[in-house]
Biopython code that builds the backbone (N, CA, C, O; Angstrom):
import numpy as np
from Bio.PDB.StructureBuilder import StructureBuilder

atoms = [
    (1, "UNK", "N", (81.604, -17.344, -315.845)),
    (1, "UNK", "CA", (80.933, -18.556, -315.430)),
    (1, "UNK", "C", (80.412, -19.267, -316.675)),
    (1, "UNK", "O", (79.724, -18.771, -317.567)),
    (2, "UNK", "N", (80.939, -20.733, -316.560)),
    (2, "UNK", "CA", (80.068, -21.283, -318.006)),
    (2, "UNK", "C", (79.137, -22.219, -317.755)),
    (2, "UNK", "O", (79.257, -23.063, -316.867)),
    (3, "UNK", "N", (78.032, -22.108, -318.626)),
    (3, "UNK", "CA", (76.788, -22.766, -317.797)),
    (3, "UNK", "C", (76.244, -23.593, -319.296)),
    (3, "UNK", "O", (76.359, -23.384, -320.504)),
    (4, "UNK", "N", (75.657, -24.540, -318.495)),
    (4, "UNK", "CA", (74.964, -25.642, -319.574)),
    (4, "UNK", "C", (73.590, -25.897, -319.741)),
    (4, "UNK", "O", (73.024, -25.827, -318.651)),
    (5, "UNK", "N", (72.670, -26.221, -320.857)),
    (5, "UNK", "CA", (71.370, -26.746, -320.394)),
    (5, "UNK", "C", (71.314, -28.046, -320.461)),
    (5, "UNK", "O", (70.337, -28.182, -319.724)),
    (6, "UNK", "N", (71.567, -29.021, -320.738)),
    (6, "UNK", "CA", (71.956, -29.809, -320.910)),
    (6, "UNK", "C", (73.279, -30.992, -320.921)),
    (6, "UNK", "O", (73.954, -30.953, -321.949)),
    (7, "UNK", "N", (73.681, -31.987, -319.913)),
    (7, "UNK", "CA", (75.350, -32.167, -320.067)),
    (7, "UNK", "C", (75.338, -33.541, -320.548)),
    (7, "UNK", "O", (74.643, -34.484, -320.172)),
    (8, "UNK", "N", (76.433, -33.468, -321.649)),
    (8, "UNK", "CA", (76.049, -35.322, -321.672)),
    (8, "UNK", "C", (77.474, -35.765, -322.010)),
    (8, "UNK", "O", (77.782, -36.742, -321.326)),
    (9, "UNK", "N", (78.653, -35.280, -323.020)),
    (9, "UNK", "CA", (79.608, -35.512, -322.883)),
    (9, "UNK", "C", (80.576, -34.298, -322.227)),
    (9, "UNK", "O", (81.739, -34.460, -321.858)),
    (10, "UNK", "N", (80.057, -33.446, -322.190)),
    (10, "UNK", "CA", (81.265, -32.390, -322.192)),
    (10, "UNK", "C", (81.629, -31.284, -322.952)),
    (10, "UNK", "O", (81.957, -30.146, -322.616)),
    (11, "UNK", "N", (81.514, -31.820, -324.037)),
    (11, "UNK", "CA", (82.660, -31.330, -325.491)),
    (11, "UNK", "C", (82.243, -30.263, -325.558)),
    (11, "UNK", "O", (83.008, -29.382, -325.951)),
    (12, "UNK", "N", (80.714, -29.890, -325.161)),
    (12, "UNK", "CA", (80.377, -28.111, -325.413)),
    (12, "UNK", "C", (81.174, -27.051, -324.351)),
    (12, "UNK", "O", (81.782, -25.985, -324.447)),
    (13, "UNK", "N", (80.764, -28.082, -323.194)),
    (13, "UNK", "CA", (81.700, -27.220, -322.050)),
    (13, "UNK", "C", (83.083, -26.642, -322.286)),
    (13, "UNK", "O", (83.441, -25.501, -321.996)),
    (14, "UNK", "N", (83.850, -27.651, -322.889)),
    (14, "UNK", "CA", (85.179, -27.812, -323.339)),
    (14, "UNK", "C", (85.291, -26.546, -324.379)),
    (14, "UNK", "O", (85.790, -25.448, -324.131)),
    (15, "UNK", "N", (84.910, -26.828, -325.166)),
    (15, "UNK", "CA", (85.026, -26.183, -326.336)),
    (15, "UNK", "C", (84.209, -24.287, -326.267)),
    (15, "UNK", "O", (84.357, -23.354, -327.056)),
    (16, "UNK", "N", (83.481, -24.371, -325.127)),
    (16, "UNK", "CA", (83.094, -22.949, -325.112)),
    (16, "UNK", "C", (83.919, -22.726, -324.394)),
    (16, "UNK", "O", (84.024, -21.500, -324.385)),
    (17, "UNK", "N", (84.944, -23.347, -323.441)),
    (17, "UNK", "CA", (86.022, -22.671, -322.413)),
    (17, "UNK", "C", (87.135, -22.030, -323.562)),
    (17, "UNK", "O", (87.670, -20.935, -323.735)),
    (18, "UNK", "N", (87.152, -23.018, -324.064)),
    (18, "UNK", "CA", (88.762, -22.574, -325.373)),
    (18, "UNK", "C", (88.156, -21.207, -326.264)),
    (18, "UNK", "O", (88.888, -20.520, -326.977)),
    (19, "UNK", "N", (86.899, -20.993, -326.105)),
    (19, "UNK", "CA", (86.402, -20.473, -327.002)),
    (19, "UNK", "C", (86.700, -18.755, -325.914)),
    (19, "UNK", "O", (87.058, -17.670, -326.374)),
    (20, "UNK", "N", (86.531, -18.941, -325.106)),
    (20, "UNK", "CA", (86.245, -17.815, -324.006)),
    (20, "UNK", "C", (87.604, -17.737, -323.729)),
    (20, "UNK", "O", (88.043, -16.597, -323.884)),
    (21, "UNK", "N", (88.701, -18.850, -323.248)),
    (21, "UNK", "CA", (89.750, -18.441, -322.983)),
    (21, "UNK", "C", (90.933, -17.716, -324.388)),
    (21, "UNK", "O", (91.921, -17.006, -324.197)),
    (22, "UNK", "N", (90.410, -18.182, -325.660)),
    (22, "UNK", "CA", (91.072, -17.153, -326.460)),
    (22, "UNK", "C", (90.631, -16.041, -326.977)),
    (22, "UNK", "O", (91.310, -15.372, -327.755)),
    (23, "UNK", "N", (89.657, -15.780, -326.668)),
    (23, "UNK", "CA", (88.820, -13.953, -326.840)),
    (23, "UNK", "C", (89.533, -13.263, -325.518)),
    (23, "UNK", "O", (90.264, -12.283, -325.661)),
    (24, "UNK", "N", (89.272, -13.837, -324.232)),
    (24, "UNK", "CA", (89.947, -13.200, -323.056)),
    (24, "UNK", "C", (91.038, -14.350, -322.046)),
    (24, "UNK", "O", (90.852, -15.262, -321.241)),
    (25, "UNK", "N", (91.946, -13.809, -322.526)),
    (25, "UNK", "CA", (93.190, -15.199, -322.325)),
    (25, "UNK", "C", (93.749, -15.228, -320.501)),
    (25, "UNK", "O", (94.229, -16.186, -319.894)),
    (26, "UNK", "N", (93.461, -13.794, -319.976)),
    (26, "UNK", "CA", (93.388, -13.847, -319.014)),
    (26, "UNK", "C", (92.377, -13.630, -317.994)),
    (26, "UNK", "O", (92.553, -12.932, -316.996)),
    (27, "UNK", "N", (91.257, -14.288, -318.299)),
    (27, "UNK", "CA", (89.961, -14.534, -317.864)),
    (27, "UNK", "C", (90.196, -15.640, -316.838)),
    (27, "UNK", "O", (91.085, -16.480, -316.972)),
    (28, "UNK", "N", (89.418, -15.598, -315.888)),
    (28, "UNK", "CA", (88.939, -16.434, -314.507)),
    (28, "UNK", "C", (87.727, -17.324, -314.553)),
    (28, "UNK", "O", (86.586, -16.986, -314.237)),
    (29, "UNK", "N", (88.051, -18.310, -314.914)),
    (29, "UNK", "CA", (86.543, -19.476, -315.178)),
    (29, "UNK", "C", (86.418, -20.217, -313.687)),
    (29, "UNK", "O", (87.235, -20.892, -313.060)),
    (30, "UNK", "N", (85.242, -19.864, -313.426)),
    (30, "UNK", "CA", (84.349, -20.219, -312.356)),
    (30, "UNK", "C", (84.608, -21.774, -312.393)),
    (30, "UNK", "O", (84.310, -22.306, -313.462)),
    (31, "UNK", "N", (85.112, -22.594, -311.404)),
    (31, "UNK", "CA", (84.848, -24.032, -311.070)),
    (31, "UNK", "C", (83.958, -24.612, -311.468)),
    (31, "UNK", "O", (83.937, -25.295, -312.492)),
    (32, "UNK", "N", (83.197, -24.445, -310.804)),
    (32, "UNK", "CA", (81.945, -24.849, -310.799)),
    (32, "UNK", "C", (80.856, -24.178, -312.200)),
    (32, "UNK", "O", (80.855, -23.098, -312.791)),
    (33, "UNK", "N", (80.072, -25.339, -312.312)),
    (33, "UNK", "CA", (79.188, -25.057, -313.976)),
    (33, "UNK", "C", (77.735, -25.425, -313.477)),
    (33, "UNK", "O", (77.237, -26.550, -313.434)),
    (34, "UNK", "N", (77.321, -24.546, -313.209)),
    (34, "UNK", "CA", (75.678, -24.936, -313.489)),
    (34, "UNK", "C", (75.220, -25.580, -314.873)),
    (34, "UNK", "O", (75.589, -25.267, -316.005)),
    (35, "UNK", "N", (74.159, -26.735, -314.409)),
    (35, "UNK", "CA", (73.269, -27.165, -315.554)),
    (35, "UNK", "C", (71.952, -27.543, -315.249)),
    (35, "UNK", "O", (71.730, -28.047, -314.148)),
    (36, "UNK", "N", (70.921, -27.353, -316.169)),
    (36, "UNK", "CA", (69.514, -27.631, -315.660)),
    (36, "UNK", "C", (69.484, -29.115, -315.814)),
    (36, "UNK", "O", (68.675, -29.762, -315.148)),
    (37, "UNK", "N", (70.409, -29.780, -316.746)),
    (37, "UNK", "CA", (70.250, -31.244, -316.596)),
    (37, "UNK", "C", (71.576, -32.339, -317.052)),
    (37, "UNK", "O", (71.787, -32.593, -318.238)),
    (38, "UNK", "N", (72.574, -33.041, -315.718)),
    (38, "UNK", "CA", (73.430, -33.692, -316.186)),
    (38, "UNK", "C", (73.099, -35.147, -316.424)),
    (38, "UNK", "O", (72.966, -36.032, -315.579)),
    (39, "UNK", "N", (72.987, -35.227, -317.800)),
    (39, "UNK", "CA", (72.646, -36.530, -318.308)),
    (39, "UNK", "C", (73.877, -37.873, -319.019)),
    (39, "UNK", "O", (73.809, -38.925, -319.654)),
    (40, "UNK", "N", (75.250, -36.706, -318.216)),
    (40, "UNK", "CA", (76.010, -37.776, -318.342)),
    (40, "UNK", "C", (76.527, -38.922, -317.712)),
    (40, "UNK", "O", (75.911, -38.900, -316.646)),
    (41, "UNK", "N", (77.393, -40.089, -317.672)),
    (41, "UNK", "CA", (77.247, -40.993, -316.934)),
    (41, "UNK", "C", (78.524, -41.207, -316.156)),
    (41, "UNK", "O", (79.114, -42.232, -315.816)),
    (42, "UNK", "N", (78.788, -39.808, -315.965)),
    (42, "UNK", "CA", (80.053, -39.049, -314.812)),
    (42, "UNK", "C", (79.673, -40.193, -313.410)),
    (42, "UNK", "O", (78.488, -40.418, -313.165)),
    (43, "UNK", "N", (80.675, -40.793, -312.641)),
    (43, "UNK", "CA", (80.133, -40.936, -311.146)),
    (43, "UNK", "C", (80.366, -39.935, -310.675)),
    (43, "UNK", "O", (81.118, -39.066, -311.116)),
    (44, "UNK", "N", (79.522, -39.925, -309.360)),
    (44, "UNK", "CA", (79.390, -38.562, -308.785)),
    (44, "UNK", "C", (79.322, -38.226, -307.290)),
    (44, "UNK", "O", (78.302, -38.113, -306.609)),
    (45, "UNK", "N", (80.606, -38.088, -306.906)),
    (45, "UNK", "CA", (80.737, -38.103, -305.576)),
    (45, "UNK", "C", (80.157, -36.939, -304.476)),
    (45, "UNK", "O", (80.431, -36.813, -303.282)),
    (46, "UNK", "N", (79.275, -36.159, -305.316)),
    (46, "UNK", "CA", (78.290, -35.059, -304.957)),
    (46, "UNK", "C", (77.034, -35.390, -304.407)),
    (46, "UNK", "O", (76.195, -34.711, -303.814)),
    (47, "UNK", "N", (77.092, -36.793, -304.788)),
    (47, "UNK", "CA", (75.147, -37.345, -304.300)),
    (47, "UNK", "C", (74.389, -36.341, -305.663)),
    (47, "UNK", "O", (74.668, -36.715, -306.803)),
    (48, "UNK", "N", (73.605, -35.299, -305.532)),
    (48, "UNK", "CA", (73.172, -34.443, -306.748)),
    (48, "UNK", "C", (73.759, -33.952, -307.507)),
    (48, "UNK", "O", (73.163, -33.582, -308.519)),
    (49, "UNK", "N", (75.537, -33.658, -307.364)),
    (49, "UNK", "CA", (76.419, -33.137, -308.534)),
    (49, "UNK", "C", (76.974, -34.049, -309.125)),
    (49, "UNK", "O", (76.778, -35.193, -308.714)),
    (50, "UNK", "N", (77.980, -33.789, -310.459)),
    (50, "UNK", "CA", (78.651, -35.053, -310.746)),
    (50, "UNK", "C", (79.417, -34.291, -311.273)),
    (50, "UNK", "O", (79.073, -33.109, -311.257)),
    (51, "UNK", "N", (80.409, -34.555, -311.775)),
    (51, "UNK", "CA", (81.820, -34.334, -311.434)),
    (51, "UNK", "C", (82.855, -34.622, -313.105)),
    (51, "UNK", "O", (82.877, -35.718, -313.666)),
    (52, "UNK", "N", (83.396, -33.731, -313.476)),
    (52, "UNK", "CA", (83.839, -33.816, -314.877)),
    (52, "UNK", "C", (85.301, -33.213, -314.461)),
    (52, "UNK", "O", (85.439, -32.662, -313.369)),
    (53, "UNK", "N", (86.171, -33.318, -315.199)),
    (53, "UNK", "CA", (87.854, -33.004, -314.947)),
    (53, "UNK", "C", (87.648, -31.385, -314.949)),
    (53, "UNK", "O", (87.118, -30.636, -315.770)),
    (54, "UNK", "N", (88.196, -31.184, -313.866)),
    (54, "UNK", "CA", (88.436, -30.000, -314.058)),
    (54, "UNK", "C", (87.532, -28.561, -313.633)),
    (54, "UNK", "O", (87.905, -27.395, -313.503)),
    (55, "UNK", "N", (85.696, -29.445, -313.429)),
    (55, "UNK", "CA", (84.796, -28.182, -312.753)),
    (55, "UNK", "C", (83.935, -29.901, -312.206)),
    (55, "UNK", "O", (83.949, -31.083, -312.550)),
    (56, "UNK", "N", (83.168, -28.871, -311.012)),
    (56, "UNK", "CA", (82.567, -29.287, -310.525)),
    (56, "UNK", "C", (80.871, -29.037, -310.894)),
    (56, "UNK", "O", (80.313, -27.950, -310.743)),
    (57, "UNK", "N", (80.225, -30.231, -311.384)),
    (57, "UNK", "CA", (78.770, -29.804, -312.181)),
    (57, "UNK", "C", (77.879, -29.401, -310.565)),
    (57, "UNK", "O", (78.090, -29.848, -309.438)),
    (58, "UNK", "N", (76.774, -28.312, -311.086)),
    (58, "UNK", "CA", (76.044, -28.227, -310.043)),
    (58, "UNK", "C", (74.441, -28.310, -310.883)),
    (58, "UNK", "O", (73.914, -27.345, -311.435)),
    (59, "UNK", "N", (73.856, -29.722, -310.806)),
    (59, "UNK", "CA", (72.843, -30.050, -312.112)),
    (59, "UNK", "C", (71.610, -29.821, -310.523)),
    (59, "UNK", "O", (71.707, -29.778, -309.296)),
    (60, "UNK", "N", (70.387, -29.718, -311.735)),
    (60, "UNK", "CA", (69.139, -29.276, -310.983)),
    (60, "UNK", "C", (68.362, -30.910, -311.380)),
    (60, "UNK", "O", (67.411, -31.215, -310.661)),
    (61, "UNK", "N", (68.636, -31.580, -312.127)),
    (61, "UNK", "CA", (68.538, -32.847, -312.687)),
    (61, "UNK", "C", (69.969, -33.238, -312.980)),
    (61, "UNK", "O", (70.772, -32.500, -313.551)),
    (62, "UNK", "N", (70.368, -35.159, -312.296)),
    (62, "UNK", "CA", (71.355, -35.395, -312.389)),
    (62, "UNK", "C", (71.149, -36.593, -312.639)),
    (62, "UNK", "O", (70.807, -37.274, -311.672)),
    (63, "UNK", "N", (71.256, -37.181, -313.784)),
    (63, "UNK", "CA", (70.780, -38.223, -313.979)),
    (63, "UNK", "C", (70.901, -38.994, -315.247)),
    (63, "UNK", "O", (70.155, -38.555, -316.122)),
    (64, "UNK", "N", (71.661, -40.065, -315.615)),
    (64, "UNK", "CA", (72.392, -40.821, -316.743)),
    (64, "UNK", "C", (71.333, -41.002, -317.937)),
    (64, "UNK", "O", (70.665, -41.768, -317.242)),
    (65, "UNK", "N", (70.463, -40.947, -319.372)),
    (65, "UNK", "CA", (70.021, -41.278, -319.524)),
    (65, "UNK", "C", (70.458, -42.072, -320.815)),
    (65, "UNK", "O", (71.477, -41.762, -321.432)),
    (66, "UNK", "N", (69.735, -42.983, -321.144)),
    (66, "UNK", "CA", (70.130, -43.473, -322.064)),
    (66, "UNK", "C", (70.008, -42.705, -324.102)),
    (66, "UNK", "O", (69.177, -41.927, -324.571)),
    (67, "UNK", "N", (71.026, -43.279, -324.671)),
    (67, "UNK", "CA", (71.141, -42.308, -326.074)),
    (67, "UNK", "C", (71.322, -43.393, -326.808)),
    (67, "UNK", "O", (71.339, -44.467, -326.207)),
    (68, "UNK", "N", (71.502, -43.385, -328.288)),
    (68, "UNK", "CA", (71.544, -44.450, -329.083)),
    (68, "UNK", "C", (72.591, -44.190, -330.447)),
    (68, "UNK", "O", (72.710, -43.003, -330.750)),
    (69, "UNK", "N", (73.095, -44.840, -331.004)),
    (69, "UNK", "CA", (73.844, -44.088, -332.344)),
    (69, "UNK", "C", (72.535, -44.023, -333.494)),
    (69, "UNK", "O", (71.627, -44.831, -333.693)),
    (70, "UNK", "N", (72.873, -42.623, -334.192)),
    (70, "UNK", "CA", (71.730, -42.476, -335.788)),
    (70, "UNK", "C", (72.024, -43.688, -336.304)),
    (70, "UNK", "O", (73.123, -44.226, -336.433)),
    (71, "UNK", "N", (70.360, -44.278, -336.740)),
    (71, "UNK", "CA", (70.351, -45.542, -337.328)),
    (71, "UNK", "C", (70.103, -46.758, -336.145)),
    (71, "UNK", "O", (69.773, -47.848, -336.615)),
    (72, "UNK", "N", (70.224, -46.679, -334.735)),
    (72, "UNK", "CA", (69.524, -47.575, -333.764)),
    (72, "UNK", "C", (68.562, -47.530, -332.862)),
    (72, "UNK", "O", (68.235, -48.278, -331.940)),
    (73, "UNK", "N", (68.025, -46.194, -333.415)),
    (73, "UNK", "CA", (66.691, -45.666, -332.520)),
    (73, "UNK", "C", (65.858, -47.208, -332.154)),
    (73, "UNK", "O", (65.476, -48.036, -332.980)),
    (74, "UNK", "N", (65.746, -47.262, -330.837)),
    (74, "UNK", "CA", (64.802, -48.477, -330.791)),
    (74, "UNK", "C", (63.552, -48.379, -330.477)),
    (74, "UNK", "O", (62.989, -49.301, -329.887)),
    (75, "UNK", "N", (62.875, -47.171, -330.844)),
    (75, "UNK", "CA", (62.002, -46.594, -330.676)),
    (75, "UNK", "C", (60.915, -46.491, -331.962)),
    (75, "UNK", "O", (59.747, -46.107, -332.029)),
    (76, "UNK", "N", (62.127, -47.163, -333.211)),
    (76, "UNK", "CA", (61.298, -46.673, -334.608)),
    (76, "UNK", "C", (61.624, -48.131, -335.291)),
    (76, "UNK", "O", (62.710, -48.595, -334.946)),
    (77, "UNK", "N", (60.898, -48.881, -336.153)),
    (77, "UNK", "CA", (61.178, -50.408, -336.752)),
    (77, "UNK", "C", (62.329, -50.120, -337.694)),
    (77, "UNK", "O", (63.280, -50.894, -337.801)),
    (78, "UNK", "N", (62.211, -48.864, -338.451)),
    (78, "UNK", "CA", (64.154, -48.761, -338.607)),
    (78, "UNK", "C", (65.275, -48.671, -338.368)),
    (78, "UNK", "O", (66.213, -49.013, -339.088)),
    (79, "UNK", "N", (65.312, -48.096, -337.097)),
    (79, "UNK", "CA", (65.794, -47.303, -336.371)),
    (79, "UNK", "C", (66.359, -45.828, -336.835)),
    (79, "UNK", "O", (67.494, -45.432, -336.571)),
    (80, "UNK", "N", (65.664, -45.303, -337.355)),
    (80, "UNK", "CA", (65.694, -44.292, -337.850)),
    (80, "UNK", "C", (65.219, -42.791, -336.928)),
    (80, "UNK", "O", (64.236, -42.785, -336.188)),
    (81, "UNK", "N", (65.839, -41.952, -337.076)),
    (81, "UNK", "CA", (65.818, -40.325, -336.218)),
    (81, "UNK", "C", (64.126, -40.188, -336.321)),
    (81, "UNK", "O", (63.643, -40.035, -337.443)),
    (82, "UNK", "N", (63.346, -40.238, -335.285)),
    (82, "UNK", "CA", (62.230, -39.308, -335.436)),
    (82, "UNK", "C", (62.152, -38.276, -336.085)),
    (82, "UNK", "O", (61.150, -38.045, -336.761)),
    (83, "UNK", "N", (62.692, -37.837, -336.053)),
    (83, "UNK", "CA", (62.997, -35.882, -336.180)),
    (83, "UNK", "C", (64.087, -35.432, -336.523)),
    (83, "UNK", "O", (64.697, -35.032, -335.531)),
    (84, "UNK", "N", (64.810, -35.258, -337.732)),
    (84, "UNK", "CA", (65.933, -34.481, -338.067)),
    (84, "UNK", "C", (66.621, -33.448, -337.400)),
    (84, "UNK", "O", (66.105, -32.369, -337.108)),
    (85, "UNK", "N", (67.719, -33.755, -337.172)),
    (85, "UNK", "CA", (68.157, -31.846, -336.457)),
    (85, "UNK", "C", (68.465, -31.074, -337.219)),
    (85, "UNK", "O", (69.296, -31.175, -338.122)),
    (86, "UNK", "N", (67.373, -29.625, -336.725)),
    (86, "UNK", "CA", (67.420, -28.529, -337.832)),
    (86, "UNK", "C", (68.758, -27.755, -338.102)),
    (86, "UNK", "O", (68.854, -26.653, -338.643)),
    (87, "UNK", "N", (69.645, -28.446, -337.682)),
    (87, "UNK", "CA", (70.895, -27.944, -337.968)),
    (87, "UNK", "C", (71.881, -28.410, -337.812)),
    (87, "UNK", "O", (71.927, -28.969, -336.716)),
    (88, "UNK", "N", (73.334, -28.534, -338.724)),
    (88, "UNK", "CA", (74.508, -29.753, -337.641)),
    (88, "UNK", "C", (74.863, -28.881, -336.405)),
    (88, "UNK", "O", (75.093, -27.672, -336.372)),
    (89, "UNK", "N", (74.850, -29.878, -335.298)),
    (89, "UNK", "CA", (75.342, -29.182, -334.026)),
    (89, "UNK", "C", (76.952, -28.229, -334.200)),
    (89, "UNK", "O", (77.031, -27.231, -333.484)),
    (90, "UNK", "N", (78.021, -28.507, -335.010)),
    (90, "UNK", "CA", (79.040, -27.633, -334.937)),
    (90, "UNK", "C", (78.741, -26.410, -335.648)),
    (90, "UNK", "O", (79.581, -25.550, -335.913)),
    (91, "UNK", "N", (77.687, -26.371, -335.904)),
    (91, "UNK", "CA", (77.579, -24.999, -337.095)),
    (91, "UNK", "C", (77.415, -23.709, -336.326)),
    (91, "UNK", "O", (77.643, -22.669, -336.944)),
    (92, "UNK", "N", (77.033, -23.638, -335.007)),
    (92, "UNK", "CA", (77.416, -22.429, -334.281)),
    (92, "UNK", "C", (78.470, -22.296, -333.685)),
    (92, "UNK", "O", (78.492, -21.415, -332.826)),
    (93, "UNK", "N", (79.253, -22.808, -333.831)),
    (93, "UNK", "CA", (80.631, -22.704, -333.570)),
    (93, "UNK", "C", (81.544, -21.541, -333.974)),
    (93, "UNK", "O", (82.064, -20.659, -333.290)),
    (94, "UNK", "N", (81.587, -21.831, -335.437)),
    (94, "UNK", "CA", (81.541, -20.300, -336.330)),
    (94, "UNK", "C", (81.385, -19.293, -335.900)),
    (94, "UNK", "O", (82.169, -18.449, -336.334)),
    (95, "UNK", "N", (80.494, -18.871, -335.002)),
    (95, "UNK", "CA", (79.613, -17.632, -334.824)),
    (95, "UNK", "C", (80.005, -17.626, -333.510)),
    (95, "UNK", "O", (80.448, -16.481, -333.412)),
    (96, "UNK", "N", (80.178, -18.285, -332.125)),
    (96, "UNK", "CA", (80.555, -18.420, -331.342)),
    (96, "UNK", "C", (81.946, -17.872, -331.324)),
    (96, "UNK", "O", (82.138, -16.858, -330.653)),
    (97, "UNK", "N", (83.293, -18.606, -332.207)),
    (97, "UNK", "CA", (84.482, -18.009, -332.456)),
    (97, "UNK", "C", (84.630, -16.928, -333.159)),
    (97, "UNK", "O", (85.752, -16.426, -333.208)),
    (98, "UNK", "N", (83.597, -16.359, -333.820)),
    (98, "UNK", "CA", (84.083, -15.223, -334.468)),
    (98, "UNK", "C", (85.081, -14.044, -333.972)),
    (98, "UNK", "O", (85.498, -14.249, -332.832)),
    (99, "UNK", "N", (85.509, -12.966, -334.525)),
    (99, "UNK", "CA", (86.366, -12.285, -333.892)),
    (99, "UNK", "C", (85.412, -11.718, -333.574)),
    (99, "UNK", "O", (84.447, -12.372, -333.969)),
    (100, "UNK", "N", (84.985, -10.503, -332.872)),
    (100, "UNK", "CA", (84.181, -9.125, -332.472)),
    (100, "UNK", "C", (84.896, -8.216, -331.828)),
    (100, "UNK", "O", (84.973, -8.096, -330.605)),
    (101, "UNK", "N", (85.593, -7.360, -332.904)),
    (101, "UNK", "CA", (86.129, -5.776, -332.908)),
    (101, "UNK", "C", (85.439, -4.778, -333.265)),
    (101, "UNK", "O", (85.926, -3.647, -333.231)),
]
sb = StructureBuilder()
sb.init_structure("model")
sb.init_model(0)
sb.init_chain("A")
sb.init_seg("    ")
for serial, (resi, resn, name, xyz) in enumerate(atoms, 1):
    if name == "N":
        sb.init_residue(resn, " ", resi, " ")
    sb.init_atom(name, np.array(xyz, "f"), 0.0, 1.0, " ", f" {name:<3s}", serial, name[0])
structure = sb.get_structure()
């Protein structure tokens, strides 16, 4: 089963499936994906779920919110990141794909 805390494009979902389907190639992925919050802007013919190719989201919060590109925060007179992220998001990736024998 692959589960999210957060959904906004996908690409993690995606990319932890490929990640799971080549460690165990004949593995059974659950339809359906729990998330505590789909914040993408999927329509959603679920009323509370919404709906991505391929699984069906089952969010506890479902709901579009708005995001901005680095550099248009309209929140700051630069638009500049409040808060740096303490890490680039692909960098657990690595560690995620590793082999483990």
């Amino acid at each position: 089963m692959l589960c999210e805390d957060v959904l906004t494009t996908g690409l993690s979902l995606k990319k932890l499936e490929e990640a799971v389907r080549r460690a165990v190639p004949d593995c059974e992925v659950v339809p359906e994906v729990p998330v505590f919050c789909n914040r993408s802007a999927h329509a959603s013919p679920y009323g509370d779920r919404a709906s991505i190719p391929g699984r069906r989201v089952l969010a506890l919060v479902n709901r579009p919110m708005p995001d901005w590109a680095r550099g248009e925060n309209p929140f700051t007179p630069d638009g500049a990141e409040l808060v740096e992220p303490v890490r680039p998001k692909e960098s657990g990736w690595a560690t995620l794909n590793a082999s483990y024998e």
